[in-house]
N, C-alpha and C positions, 0 to 999 in steps of 0.2 A: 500581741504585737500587731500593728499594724500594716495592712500591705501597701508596699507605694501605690497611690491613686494616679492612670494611664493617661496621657491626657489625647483629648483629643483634636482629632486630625482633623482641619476644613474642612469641609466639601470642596474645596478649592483647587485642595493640593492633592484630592484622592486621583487614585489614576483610574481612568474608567476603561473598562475593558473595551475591544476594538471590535467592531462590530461586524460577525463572522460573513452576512450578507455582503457588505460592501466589499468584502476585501474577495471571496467569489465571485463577486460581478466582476472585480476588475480580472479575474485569471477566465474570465466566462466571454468578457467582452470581445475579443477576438475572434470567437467562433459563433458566437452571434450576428455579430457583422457580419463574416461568411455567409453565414444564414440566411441573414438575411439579403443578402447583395446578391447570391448565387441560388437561390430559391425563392423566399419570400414574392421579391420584387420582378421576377420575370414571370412569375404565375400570376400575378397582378396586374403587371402587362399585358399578357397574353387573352386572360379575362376584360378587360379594358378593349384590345384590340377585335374581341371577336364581338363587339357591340358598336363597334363605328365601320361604318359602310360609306362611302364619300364623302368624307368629314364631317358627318352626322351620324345622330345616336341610331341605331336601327336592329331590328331581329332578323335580317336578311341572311345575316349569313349563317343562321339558323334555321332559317325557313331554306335556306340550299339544301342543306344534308339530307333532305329527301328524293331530292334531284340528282343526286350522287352516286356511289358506292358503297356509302356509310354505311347505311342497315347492314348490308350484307357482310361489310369488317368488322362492324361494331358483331353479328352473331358468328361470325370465325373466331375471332379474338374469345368468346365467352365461351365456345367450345373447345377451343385449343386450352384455355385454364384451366376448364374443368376434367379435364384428363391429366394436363400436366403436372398440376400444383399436387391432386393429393399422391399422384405418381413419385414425386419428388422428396414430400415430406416420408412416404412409406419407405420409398430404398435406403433414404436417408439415414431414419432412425434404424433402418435395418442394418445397415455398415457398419453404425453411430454403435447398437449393441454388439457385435460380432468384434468390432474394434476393439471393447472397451475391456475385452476380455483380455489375459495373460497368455497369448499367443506367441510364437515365433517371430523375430522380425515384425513387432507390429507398429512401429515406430515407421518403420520404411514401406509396408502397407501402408501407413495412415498417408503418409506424403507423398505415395505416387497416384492417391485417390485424392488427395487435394493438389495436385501437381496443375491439373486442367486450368483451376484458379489464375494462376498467377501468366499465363498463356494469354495475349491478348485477343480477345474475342474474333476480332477476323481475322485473324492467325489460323485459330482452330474453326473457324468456319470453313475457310481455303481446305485446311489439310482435308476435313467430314467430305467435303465436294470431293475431292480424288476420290476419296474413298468409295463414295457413291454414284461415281462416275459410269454411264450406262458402256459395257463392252472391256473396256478396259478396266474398270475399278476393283480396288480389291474385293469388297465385298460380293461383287458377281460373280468375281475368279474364283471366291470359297464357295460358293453357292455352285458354281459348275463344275468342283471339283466331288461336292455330293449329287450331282446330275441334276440339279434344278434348274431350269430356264434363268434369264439376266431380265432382272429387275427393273422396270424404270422410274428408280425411286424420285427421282428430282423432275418430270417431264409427266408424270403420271398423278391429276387428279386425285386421285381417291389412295394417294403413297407421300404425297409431298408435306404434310402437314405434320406426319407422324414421325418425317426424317428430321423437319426445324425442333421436333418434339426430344428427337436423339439427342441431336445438337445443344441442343440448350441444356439438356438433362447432364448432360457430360462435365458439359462448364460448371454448373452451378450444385449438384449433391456432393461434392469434397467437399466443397465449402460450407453448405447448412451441415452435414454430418460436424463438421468441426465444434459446432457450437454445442448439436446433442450431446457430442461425447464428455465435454464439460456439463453438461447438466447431469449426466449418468453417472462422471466421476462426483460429483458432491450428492448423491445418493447415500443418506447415512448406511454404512454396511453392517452396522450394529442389526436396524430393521431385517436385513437383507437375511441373516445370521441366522437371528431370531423364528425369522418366517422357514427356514429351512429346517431346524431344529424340529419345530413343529409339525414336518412332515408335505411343508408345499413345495412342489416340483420349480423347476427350474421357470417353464412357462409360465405356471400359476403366479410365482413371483415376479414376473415382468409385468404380465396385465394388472396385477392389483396393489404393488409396491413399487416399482421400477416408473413404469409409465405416469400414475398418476402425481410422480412427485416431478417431473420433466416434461408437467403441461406447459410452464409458462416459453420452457427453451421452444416446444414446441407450437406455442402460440408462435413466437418472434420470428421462426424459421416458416410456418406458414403466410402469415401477412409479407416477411421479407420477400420469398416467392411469388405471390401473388401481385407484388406490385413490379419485382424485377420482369415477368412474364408477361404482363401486361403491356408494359414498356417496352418490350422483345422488337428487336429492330434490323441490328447486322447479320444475323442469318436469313432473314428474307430480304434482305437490301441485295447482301452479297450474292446468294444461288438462287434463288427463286423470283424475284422484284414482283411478288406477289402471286404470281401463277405459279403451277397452269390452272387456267381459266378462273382464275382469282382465289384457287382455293388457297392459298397461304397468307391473303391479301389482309394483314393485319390492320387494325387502328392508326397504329404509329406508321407504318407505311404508307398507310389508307392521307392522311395526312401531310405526309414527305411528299408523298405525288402532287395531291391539291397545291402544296406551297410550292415545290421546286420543280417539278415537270408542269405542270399547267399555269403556275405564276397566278397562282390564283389565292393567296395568302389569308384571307377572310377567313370562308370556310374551315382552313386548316384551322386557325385558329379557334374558332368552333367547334371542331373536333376533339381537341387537344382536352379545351374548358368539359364537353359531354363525358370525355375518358377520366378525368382527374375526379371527377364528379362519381362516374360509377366504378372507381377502386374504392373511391371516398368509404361508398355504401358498402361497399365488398368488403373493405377490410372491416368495416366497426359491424356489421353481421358475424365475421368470424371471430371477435375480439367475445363477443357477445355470447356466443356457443364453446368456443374454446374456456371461457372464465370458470373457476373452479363457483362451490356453492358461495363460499366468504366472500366472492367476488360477486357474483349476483346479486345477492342482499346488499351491498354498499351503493352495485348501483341506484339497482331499487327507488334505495333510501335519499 
């Protein structure tokens, strides 16, 4: 017996499937425009403007920044990161494990360690200034209640760098911890299981199962830091405006002064192009050492 023969279909009439690219762009396009209207194109500007000097092309306002301040923000700015950032990433991941445990109330722990978060920065910059207020502040009041002398954390050289160092730390570890603790929860616990069975201690499995599978949270939560810090601005705007004697005198401030206290817009703009340039470098160095081995080899390659 024969089977009916099928017939066939145009090409005409076949329907072709929609093409998954186009139809992302259009749910993509929205936030690429932002993109590019609210970054792209003011860094482009900004690049653009630190190359024109009285309506001509020129390097002048590169040749300032020796005449400047700049050195001197530009190596504040790169000490204050390098204390802060791996500061940040370590207490971070340190809450990030301590959280991720089966605790008491660890739910209302986690959210009053990201509580700082959602606090507008010079909010809690305002409140840290009380606090470190010389004579009256609280912290000198605990500090004289153990009989130590009164601080002058905000007026003192060689104390003020370490206090925007408080400050920002406060703000900003609830919120990279947030991210770790998600990387620690998709930790297969099977591995985790396994390695305990076998006789490794609870530390032993942190360093050699726990952490290296929560590089990449920890790549994202370094470089996030490292350009948030870099950028660091309302705590030295608000208590410090750089001093004393310039020791808090960051980049991004170094630059606020050039353009809006001295009207002298060039330069800033120079500065801004030399900073964007040496996170550039900074973040793809850490991208580079933070990458596991599979990651190295693709570069490589």
């Amino acid at each position: 017996m024969t089977q009916p023969r099928s017939r066939a279909v145009p090409l005409a009439k076949r329907r072709r499937p929609r093409s998954g690219g186009a139809v992302a762009m259009v749910f993509l396009a929205p936030a690429l425009a932002t993109l590019v209207l609210t970054r792209l194109a003011p860094a482009v500007d900004t690049f653009i403007a630190s190359l024109r000097d009285g309506g001509a092309w020129s390097l002048a306002n590169y040749a300032e920044l020796g005449a400047t301040t700049f050195r001197e923000a530009v190596i504040t700015t790169v000490v204050f990161n390098a204390i802060i950032n791996p500061a940040q990433v370590l207490v971070s991941y340190a809450l990030a494990v301590v959280l991720s445990q089966r605790l008491p109330a660890v739910g209302l722990w986690r959210t009053m360690i990201f509580l700082p978060m959602a606090v507008p920065p010079a909010v809690s910059t305002v409140v840290w200034g009380i606090w470190f207020r010389p004579g009256d502040g609280i912290v000198n009041s605990l500090l004289g209640v153990v009989g130590l002398p009164d601080q002058p954390f905000l007026t003192s050289p060689g104390q003020a760098l370490y206090v925007i160092m408080v400050i920002a730390s406060w703000i900003g570890v609830g919120y990279w911890m947030m991210f770790l603790i998600a990387g620690i929860k998709n930790v297969p616990i099977e591995m985790v299981e396994a390695a305990a069975i076998d006789g490794a201690g609870w530390w032993r499995r942190l360093i050699t199962i726990v952490t290296p599978m929560v590089r990449r949270q920890l790549s994202f939560v370094l470089v996030a830091a490292t350009v948030a810090n870099f950028l660091l601005f309302v705590p030295v705007q608000v208590l410090t405006r750089g001093g004393p004697a310039g020791s808090t005198n960051l980049v991004m401030y170094e630059a606020y002064t050039q353009a809006f206290v001295f009207n002298n817009p060039g330069p800033a703009f120079a500065q801004i192009t030399v900073l964007v340039v040496l996170v550039a470098v900074i973040v793809a160095v850490q991208f580079r050492l933070m990458s596991g081995p599979r990651e190295r080899v693709r570069h490589a390659s």
